[in-house]
N, C-alpha and C positions, 0 to 999 in steps of 0.2 A: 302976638302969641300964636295965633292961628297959622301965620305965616311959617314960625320956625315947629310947628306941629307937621305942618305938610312936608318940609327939608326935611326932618327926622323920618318921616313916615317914607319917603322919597328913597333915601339911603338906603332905607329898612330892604326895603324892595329890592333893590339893585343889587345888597348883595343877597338877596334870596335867590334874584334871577342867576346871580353869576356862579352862586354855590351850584345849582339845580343845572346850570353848563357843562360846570366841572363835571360834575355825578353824571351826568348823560356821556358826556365827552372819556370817561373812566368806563361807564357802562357799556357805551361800544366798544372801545378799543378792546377791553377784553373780551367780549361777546365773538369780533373776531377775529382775535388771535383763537379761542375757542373752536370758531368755526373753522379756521387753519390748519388746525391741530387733529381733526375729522379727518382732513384730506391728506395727512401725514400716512406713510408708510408704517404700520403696525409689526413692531420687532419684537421678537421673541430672544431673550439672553443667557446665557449661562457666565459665571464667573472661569478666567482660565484657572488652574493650579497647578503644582506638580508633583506629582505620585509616579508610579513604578508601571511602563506600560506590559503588560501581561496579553502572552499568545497562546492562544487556549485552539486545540483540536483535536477531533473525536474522528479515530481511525477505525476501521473492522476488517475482519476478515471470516475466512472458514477454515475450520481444526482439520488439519489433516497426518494423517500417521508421517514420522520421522523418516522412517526409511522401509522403502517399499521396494518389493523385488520382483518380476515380472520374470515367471519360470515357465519354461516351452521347451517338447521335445527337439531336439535339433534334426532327430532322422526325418521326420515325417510324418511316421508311422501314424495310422488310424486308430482314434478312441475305442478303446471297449467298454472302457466303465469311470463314469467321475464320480470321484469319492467324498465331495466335501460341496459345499456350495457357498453361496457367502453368507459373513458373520459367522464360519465355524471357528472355535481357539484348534489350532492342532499342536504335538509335540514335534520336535526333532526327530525326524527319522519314518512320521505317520504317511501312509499314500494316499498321494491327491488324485492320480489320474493314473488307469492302466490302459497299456499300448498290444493292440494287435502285432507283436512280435514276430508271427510266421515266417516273411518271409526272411526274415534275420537268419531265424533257426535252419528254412533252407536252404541257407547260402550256407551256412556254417556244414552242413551237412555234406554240400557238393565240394567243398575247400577240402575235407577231410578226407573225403572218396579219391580227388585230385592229389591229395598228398601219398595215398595208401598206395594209389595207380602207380607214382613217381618213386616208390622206396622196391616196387615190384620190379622196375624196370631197373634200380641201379644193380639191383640182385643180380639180373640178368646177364649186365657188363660188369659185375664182379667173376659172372664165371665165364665172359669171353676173355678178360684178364688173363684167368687163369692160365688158359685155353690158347692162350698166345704166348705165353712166358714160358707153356710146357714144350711150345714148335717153336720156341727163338725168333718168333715173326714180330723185330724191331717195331716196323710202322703200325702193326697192329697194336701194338703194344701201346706205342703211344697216343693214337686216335683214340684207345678205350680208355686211356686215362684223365685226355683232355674231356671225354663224355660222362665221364665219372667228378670232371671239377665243376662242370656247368649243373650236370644235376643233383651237388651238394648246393650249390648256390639256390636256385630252382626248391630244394628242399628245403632253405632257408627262409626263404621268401617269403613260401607259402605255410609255414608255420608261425612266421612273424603274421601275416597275415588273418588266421585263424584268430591266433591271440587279441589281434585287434577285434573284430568281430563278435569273439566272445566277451569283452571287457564292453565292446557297442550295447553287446544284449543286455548284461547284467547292469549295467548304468541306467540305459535308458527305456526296459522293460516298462519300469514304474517311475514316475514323478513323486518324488520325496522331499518332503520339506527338509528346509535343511537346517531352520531352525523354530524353535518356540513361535506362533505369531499368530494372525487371524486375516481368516483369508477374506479378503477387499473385492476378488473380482474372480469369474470365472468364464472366460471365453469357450472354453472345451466341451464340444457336445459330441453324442456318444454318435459312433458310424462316419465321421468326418478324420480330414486326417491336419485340416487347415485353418486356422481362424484368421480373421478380418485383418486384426493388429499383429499376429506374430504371436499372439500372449495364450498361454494356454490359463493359466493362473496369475493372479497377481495375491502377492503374500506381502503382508504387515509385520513386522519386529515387535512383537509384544511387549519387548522390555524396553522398547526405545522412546522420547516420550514425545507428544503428540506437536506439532508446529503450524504457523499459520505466519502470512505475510501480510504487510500494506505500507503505503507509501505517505508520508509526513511532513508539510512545510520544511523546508531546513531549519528556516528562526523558530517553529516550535520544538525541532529535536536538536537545536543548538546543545543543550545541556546534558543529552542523552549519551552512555557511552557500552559498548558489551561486556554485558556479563550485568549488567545494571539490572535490577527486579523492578517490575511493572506490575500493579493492579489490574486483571483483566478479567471484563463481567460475561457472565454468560446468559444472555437474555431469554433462552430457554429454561432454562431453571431461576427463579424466580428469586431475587438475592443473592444467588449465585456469586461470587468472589473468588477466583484463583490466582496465585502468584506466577507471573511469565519472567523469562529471563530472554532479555535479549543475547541472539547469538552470532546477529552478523549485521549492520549498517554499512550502507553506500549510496552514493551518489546517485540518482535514477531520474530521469524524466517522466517519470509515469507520473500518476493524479488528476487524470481526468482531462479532456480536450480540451477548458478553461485554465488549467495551470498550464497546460503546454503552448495554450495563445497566450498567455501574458508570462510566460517565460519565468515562471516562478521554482527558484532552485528546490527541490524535492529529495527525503530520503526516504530509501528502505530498507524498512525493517521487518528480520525475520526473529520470531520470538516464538521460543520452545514453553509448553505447558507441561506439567504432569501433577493428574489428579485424576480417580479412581471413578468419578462421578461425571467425564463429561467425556465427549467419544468420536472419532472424525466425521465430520459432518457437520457438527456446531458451529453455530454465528458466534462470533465474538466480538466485542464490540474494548476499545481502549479509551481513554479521555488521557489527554497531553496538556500538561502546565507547562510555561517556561515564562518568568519573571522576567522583566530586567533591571537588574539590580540599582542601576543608579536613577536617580530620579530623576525627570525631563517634564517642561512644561506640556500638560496635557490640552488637548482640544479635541472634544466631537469629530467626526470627519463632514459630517454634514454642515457644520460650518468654514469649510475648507474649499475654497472655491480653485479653478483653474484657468491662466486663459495663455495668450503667445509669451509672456512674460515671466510665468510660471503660477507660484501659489500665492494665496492671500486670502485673507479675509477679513472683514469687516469691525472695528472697535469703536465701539459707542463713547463718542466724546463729548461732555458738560460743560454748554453755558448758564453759568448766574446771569439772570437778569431781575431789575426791579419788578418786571411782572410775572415773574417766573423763568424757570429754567428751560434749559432747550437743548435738545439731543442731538448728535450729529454722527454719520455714518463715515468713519475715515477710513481707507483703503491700505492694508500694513501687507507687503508681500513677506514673507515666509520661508524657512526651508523645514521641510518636512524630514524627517531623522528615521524616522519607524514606524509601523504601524499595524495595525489588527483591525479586524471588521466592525470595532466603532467608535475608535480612537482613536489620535495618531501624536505623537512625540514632537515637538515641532521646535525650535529657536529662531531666535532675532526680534527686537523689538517687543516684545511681549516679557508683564510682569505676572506674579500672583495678582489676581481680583482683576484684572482689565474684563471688563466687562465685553463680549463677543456676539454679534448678532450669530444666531443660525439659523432663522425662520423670518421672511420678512413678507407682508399681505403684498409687496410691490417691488418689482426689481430696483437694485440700488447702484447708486454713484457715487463717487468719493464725494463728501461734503454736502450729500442729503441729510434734508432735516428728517428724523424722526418719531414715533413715539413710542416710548415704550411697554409692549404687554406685559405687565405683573405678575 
């Protein structure tokens, strides 16, 4: 009896010890895979989808009048009095600037003297004429007639001449607007007879309505066309809203030294204002939506990597195992369709829900194991 007590007792044991194997032999193994798992690359994921990629850009500019006229005497003549300074509204026909005339008036005076001289002198050879046709002296006759053709001509001249002079003076005595507006600018100072730029005035169209330019992605103004109205804020006046119409797009390289180094196609747009409450010189500021319409698998661009091969990025692939699951970093290349500054359009390979690294605690390689951040 004692004997088969100690065989049972003996058993007993054995499998206590082998259970207590097992359970150690279970308790390291996952302790470390555990500890494995530590030393794993920590991935950050977003799910892909596909939605509608949207290019969103915010243009400005500054309001300036429509059409501007830059008026200057052509004579020369010296300022005597300006009559306006800037920001005045003037009418049609008001004077901006008067002109030291003089010496106009005494050319016109010495043309006239000249001509007075020249009708005394044909008098003259009208009665050597005579004087010759009453002696029969043929050659006489005709010498005073050829001096009689030369100084009708001679008296022509100088009365065409006069005329001009006179039409010089009365035109350009005064500078007169020439229509409705508000004057922008005035170079004209009094006792001088020359300004800087040639511009004595510069005059504004009061009735014409204010405009301002800037330049625009192309894929944001893809959808944009003239005569199209635009939302545009006035950040000076605080809520400010006015309706713009665009009134000319083209093709342009402008936008800054960065779209010109990465060769980004660019338009501009010139876009007319009118509204009672805002005046040249205002900031304006636009915001540009442009949708696209079909839907395309989306992806971050920060999980978008590049190398000699092209694009690609990262998709977290699941192994079942008895002791758990395990993550794996597969390497999918790419082509990229579109894109905006934090998005990009992309096909191949890629479904809804593929899970995408785009932050990883360690650089990665096709077929690294990793773990994933929640």
């Amino acid at each position: 009896m004692q004997n088969e007590e100690r065989k049972r007792n003996g058993k007993r044991m054995l499998r206590i010890l082998f259970g207590c194997f097992i359970g150690l032999l279970l308790l390291f193994t996952l302790f470390s895979n555990t500890l494995l798992s530590l030393t794993l690359p920590t991935v950050a994921i977003v799910e892909s989808r596909k939605g509608e990629l949207v290019h969103k850009y915010q243009g400005n500019g500054v309001l300036k009048y429509r059409e501007e006229l830059p008026l200057t005497n052509p004579m020369g003549w010296k300022v005597t009095k300006v009559a306006v300074k800037e920001g005045d509204l003037v009418k049609k026909g008001d004077t901006l600037i008067v002109y030291n005339s003089k010496s106009a008036e005494q050319q016109i005076v010495e043309e006239q003297a000249g001509l007075q001289k020249l009708k005394l002198e044909m008098e003259e050879l009208q009665d050597l004429l005579v004087e010759a046709i009453r002696n029969g002296d043929e050659n006489s006759n005709r010498s005073v007639k050829r001096d009689l053709q030369k100084g009708e001509i001679d008296m022509n001249m100088m009365k065409r001449n006069i005329e001009r002079l006179q039409d010089d003076l009365a035109n350009n005595r005064k500078l007169i607007a020439p229509f409705n507006g508000i004057v922008t600018k005035v170079n004209a100072v009094e006792g001088l007879s020359l300004t800087t730029d040639g511009i004595d005035v510069m005059l504004a169209n009061g009735s014409k309505e204010l405009e301002f330019e800037f330049t625009a992605p192309a894929k944001v103004a893809a959808n944009l066309r003239a005569g199209e109205r635009l939302n545009v804020y006035v950040p000076s006046i605080p809520g400010k809203q006015v309706d713009g119409v665009i009134v000319e797009m083209e093709n342009s390289v402008a936008g800054g030294e960065e779209a010109v180094a990465s060769s980004i196609p660019m338009k501009r747009l010139l876009v007319t204002v009118n509204d009672a409450e805002v005046s040249s010189g205002d900031n304006v500021v636009i915001d540009l939506t442009n949708k696209v319409a079909e839907k395309k698998m989306l992806l971050p661009n920060k999980a978008i990597h590049e190398d000699g091969s092209g694009s690609y990025i990262y998709r977290v692939e699941e192994k079942k195992g008895p002791l758990g699951n395990t993550f794996y970093a597969r390497k999918v290349f790419i082509s990229v369709m579109d894109s905006n500054d934090h998005q990009s359009a992309v096909t191949d390979q890629l479904f809804e829900s593929d899970k995408i690294i785009i932050e990883s605690s360690q650089p990665l390689q096709d077929g690294s194991k990793v773990r994933i951040h929640f």
